[in-house]
C-alpha positions as CSV (number, residue, x, y, z in Angstrom):
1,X,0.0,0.0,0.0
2,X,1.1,3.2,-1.0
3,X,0.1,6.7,-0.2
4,X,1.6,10.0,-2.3
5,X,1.2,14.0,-2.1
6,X,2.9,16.5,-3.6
7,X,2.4,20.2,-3.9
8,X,3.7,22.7,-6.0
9,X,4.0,26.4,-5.3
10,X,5.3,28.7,-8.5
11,X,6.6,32.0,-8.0
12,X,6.9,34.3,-11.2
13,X,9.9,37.0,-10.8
14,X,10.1,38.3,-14.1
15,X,9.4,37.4,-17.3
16,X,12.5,35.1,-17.6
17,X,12.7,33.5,-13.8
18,X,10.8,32.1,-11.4
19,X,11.5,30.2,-8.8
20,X,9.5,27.0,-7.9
21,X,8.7,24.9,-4.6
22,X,7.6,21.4,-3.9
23,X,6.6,20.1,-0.9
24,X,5.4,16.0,-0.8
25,X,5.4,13.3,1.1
26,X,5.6,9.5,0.4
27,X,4.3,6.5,2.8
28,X,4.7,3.2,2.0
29,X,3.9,-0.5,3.8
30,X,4.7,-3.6,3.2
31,X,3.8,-7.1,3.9
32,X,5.5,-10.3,3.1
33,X,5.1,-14.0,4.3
34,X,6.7,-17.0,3.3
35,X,7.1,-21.1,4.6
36,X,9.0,-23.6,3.1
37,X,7.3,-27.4,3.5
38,X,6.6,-30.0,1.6
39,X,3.3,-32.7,1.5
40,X,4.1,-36.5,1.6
41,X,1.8,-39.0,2.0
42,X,2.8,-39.2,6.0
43,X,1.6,-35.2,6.1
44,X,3.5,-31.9,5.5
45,X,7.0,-31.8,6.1
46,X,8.4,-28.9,7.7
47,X,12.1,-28.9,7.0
48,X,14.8,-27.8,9.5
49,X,17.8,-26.2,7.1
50,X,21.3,-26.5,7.7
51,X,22.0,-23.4,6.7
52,X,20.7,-19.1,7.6
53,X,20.4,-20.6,11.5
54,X,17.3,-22.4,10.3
55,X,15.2,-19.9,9.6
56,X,13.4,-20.7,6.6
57,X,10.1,-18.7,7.3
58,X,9.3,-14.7,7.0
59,X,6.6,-12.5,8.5
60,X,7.5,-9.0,7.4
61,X,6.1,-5.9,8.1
62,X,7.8,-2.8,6.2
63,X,7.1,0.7,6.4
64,X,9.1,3.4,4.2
65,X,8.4,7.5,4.8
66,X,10.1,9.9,2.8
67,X,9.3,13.6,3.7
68,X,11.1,16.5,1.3
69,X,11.1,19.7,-0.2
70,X,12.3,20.7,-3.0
71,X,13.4,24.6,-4.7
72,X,14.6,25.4,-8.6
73,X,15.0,28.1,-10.1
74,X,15.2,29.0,-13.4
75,X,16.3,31.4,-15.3
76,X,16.3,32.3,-19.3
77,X,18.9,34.1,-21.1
78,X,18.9,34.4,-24.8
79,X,18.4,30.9,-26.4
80,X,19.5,29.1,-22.9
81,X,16.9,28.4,-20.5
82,X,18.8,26.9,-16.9
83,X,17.1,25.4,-14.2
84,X,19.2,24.3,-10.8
85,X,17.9,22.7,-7.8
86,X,18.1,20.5,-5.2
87,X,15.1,18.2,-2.8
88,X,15.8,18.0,0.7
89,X,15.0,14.5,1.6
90,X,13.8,12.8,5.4
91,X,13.4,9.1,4.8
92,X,12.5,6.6,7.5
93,X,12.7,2.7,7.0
94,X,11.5,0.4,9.4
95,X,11.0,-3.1,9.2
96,X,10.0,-5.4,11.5
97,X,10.6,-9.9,11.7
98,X,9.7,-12.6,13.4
99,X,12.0,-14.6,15.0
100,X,12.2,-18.0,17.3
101,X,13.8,-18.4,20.3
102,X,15.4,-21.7,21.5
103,X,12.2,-22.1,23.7
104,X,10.1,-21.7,20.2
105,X,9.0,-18.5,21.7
106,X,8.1,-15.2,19.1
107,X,9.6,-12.3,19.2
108,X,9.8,-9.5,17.2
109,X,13.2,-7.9,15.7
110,X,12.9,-4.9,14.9
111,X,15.3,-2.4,12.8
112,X,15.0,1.0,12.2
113,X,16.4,3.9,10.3
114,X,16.3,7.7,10.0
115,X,18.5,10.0,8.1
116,X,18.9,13.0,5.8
117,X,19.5,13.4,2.4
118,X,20.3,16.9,0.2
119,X,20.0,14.9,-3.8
120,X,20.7,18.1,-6.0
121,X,19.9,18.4,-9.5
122,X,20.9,21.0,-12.8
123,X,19.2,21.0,-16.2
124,X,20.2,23.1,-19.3
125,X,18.3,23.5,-22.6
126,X,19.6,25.0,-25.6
127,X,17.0,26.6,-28.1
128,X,19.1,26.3,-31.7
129,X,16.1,26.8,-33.3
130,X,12.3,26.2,-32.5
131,X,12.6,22.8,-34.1
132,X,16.4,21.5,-32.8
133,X,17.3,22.1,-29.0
134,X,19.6,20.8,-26.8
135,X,19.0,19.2,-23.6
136,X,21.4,18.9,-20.3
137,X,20.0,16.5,-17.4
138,X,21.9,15.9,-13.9
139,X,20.4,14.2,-11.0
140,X,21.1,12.8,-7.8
141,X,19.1,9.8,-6.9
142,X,18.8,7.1,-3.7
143,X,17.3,3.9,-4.5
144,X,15.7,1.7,-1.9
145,X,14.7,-2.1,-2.0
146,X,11.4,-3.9,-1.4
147,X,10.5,-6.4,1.6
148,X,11.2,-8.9,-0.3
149,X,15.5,-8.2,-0.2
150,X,14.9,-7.0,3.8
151,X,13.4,-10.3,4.5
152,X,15.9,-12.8,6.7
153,X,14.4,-16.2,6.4
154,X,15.1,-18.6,3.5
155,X,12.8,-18.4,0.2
156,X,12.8,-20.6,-2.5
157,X,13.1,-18.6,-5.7
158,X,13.5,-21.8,-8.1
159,X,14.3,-25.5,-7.7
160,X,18.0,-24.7,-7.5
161,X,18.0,-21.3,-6.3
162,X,17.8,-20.0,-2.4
163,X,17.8,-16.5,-1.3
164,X,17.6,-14.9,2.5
165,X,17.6,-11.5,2.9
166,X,19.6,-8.7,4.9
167,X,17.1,-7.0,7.2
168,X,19.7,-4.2,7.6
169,X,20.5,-3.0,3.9
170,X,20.8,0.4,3.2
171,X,19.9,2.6,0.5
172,X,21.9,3.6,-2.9
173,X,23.0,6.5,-4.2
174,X,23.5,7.3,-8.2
175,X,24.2,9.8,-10.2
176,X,22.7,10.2,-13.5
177,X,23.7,12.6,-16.3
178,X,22.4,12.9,-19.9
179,X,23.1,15.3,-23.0
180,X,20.1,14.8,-25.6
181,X,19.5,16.4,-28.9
182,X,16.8,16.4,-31.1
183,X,15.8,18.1,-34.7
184,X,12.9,18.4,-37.1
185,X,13.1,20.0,-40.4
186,X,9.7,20.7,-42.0
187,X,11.0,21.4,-45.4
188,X,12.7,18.3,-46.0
189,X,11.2,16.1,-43.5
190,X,14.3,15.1,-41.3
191,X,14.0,13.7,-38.0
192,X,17.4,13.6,-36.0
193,X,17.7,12.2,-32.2
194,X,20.7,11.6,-30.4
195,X,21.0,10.7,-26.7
196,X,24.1,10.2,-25.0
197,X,23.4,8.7,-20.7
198,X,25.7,8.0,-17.9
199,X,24.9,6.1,-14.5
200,X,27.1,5.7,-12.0
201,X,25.8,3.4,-8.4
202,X,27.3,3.6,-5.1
203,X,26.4,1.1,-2.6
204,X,24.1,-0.7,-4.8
205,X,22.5,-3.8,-3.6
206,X,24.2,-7.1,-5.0
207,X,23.8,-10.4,-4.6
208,X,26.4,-12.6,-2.7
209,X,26.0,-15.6,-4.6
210,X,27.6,-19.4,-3.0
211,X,27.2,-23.2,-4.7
212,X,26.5,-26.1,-2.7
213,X,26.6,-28.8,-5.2
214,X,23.9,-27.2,-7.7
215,X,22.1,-25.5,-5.3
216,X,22.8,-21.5,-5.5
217,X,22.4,-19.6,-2.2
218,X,22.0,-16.0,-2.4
219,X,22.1,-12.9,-0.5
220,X,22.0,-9.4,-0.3
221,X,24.6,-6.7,0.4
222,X,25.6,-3.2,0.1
223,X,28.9,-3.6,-2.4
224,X,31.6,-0.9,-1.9
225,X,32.5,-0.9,-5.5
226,X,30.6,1.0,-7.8
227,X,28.6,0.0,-11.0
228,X,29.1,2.5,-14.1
229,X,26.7,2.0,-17.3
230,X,27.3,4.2,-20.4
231,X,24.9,4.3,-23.5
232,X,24.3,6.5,-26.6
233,X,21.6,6.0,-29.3
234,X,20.6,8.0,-32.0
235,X,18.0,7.9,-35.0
236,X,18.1,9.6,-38.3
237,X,14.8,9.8,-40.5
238,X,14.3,11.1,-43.8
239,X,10.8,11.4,-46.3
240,X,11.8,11.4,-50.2
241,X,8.2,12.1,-51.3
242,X,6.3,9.1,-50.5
243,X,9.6,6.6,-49.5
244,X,11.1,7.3,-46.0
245,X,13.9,6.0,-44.4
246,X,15.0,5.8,-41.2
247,X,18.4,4.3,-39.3
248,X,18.9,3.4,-35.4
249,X,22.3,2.7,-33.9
250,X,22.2,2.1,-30.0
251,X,25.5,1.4,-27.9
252,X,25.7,0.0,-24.1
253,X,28.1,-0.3,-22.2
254,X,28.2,-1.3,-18.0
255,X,30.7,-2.5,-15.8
256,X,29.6,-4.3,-12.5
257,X,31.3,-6.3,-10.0
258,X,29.7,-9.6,-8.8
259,X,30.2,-11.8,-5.9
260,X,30.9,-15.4,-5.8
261,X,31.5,-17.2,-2.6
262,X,33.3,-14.3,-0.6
263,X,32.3,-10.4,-0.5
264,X,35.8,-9.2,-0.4
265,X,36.9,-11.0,-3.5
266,X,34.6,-8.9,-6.2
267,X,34.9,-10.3,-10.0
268,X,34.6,-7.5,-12.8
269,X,31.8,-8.0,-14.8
270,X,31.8,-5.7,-18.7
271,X,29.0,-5.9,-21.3
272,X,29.3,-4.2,-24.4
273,X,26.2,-4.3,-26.6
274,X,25.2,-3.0,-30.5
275,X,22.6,-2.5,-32.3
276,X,21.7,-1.0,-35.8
277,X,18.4,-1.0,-37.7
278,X,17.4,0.2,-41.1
279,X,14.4,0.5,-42.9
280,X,12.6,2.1,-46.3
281,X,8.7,2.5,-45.9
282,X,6.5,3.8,-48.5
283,X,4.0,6.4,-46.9
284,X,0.7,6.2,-49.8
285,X,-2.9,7.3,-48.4
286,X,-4.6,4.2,-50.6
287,X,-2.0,2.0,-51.9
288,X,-0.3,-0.6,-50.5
289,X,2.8,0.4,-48.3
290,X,5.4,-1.7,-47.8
291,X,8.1,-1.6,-45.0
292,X,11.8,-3.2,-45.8
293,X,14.3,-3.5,-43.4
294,X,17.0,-5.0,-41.6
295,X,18.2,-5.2,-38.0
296,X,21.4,-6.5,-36.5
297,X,22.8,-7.0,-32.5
298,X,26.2,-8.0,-30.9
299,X,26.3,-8.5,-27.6
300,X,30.0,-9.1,-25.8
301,X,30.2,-10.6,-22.5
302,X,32.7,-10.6,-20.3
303,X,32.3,-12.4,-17.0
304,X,35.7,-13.3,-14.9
305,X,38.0,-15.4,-17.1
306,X,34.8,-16.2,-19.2
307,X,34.0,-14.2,-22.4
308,X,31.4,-14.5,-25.0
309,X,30.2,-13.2,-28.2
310,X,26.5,-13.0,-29.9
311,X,24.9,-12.3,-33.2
312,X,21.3,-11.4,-33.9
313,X,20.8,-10.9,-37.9
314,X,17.1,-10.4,-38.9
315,X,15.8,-9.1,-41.8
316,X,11.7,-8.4,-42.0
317,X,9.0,-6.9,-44.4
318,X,6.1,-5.5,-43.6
319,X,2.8,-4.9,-45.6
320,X,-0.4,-3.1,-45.0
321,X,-2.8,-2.4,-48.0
322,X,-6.6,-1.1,-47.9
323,X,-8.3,-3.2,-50.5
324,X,-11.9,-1.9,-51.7
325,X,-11.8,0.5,-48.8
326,X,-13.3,-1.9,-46.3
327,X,-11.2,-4.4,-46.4
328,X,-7.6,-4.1,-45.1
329,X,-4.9,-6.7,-45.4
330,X,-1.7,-6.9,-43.3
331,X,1.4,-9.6,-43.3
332,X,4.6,-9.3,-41.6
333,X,8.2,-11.7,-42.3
334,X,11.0,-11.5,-40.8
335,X,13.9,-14.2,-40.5
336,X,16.5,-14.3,-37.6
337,X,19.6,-15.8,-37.4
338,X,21.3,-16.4,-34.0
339,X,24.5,-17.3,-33.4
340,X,27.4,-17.1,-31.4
341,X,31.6,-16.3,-32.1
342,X,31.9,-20.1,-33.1
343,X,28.9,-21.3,-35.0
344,X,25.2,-20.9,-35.6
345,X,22.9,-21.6,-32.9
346,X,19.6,-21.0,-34.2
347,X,17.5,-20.0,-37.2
348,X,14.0,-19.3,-37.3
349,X,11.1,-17.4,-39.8
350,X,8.2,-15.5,-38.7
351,X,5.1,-14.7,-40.8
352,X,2.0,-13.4,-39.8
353,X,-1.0,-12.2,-41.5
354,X,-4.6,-11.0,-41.2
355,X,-7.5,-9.7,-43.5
356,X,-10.3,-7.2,-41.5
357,X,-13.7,-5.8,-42.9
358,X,-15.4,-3.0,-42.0
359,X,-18.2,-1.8,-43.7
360,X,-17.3,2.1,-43.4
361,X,-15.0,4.8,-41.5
362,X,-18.2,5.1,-38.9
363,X,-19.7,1.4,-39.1
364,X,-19.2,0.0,-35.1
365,X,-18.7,-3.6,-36.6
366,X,-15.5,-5.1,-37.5
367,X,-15.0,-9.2,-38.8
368,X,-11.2,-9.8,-39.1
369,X,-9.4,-13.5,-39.5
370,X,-5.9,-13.5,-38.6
371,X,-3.0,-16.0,-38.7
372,X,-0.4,-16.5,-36.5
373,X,3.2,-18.6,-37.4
374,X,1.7,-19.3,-40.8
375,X,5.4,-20.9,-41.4
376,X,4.9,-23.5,-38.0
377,X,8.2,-22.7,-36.3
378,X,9.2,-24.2,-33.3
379,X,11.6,-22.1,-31.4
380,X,13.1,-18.9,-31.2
381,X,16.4,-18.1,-29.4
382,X,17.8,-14.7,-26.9
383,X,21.1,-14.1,-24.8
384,X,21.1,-12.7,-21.5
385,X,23.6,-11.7,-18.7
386,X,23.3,-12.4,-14.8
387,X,25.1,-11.7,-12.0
388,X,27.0,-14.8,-12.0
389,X,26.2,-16.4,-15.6
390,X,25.8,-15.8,-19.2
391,X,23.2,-17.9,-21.3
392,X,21.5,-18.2,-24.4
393,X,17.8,-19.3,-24.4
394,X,15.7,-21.6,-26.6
395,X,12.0,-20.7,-26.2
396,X,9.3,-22.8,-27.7
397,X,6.7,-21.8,-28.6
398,X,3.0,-22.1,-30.5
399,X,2.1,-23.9,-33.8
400,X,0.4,-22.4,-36.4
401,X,-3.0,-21.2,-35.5
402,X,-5.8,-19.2,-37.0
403,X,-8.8,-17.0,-35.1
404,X,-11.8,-15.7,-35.9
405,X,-12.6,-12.0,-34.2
406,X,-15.6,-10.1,-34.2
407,X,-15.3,-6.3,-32.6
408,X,-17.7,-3.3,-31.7
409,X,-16.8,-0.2,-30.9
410,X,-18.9,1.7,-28.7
């Protein structure tokens, strides 16, 4: 349950300053339960673990408060319009557990926590022109976890996973920075967007991950060593009459430590990620368009002594027609290859297609049939990066089918 209130109070100066204030408030409880048994044919089994002291149950009550005010000012000068600030931040956390004595008696255990936080915060914006600015963004931020990381008895995430929880974990603190640009030209119909972010965490929550056989114990902790991410992205679009093309590139960058078997002995963790897309779409009232294009990813993975490398290349069309003006046809392809830096794990084709009716612009009635994997594939493939692994993913997924759908709109 979560209650918010906030209220702003402007004050104009001038014509080219004011200065505004923000007063709010945040309350926030949480509840969390948990048992670990099992049913036999004998009756349910309460096990007694070897490990967290035996506790393997939670009854959590958490309560977060966070009381601030906030001032900014801002100021514009010319074609520059600057805006600094700061929120003055009292947060509370309490969150209270159940425990058992040695005489199986309950008692509560309690932890508490009150401090002060000043998170400051700047923002600039650069007017080129009225259709191309430039945009500045620095924040402070503190990040807080859920009941579910505070909580101290075992819970049993997956059949080979087990996580307990640190009732005494503290907030993070990051600061976030961002320079984004953006342009439209009218005459020619160019779109231009670039963004360029940077995060760095302090005292982020990480996981302190042990193996007992193939059994993974986790467990929270405030890591001393901080996590840096770094991204840029950018789109250029263009209209030629009725053709318009359009290219993405997107890089990503983070380094993390993780945490295997000892919280002193941190392993560096890099990803480096790329993506690029193109495409060519026609942009007709009543004809046919068609939409061309092809995307590709790399993803580089460095984990420890263990490094790896992986290819997405997919090319797709898309078509949407208006036949008659009441019926309107639409079919996507696309075909993906997957693979890795030694050989080709997985290659797959999608096609989808449908065919809709409706009578006129203002009839309430719609009949469509649509079918899904008209080409029956089995399986498509992803990577992904954890804390402590790196994996590539076969998903299966369902056969060729075909629906029937009737809609009104009201």
């Amino acid at each position: 349950n979560q209650l918010d209130a906030k209220l702003d109070y402007w004050n104009i100066l001038n014509i080219k300053s004011d200065l505004n204030f923000t007063l709010g408030a945040i309350y926030s409880n949480q509840k969390f339960d948990s048992e670990i048994f099992q049913f036999l044919e004998t009756g349910a089994f309460y096990p007694t673990p070897l490990i967290n002291g035996g506790l393997d149950y939670n009854d959590v009550d958490y309560t977060f408060t966070d009381m601030y005010l906030g001032v900014h000012y801002r100021l514009k000068s010319g074609k520059f319009t600057i805006s600094p600030g700061f929120t003055a931040h009292a947060y509370n956390s309490k969150n209270t557990q159940y425990d058992v004595l040695e005489l199986d008696v309950l008692s509560d255990i309690e932890y508490d926590n009150s401090f002060f936080k000043l998170l400051p915060d700047f923002n600039v914006i650069f007017q080129i022109k009225n259709s191309e600015n430039l945009r500045l963004n620095y924040a402070m931020r503190t990040q807080f976890t859920d009941v579910t990381k505070l909580a101290r008895g075992l819970v049993l995430n997956n059949y080979n996973s087990i996580f307990s929880g640190d009732q005494e974990l503290q907030n993070a603190l990051s600061h976030n920075i961002n320079l984004t640009y953006y342009s439209f030209n009218l005459f020619n119909y160019t779109n231009v967007f670039a963004r360029l972010s940077y995060n760095k965490s302090i005292d982020q929550i990480r996981n302190l991950t042990s193996f007992e056989s193939v059994i993974a114990t986790s467990s929270p902790f405030n890591s001393s060593f901080a996590d840096e991410t770094l991204s840029a992205s950018g789109r250029y679009q263009r209209s030629f009459g009725k053709i318009r093309g359009t290219l993405n590139a997107g890089y990503n960058y983070s380094k993390f430590n993780q945490f295997i078997q000892s919280a002193n002995n941190p392993s560096l963790s890099e990803n480096f990620s790329q993506n690029y897309k193109g495409s060519i779409r026609t942009l007709f009232k009543s004809a046919p368009n068609i939409e061309v294009g092809y995307s590709y990813i790399f993803s580089d993975n460095n984990i420890g002594d263990i490094s790896t490398q992986y290819y997405t290349k997919s090319p797709y069309f898309d078509i949407d027609a208006l036949i008659l003006k009441s019926f309107t046809f639409r079919t996507n392809y696309s075909q993906t290859r997957f693979s890795n830096q030694d050989e080709l794990i997985n290659s797959y084709k999608f096609w989808d297609a449908s065919l809709s009716y409706r009578k006129s612009e203002d009839s309430k009635w719609e009949f469509e049939v649509k079918a899904t994997n008209l080409l029956d594939t089995k399986s498509q493939s992803n990577s992904s990066t954890s804390n402590i692994s790196i994996s590539s993913s076969e998903y299966f997924i369902q056969p060729r089918f075909i629906t029937f759908r009737f809609i009104y709109s009201l």
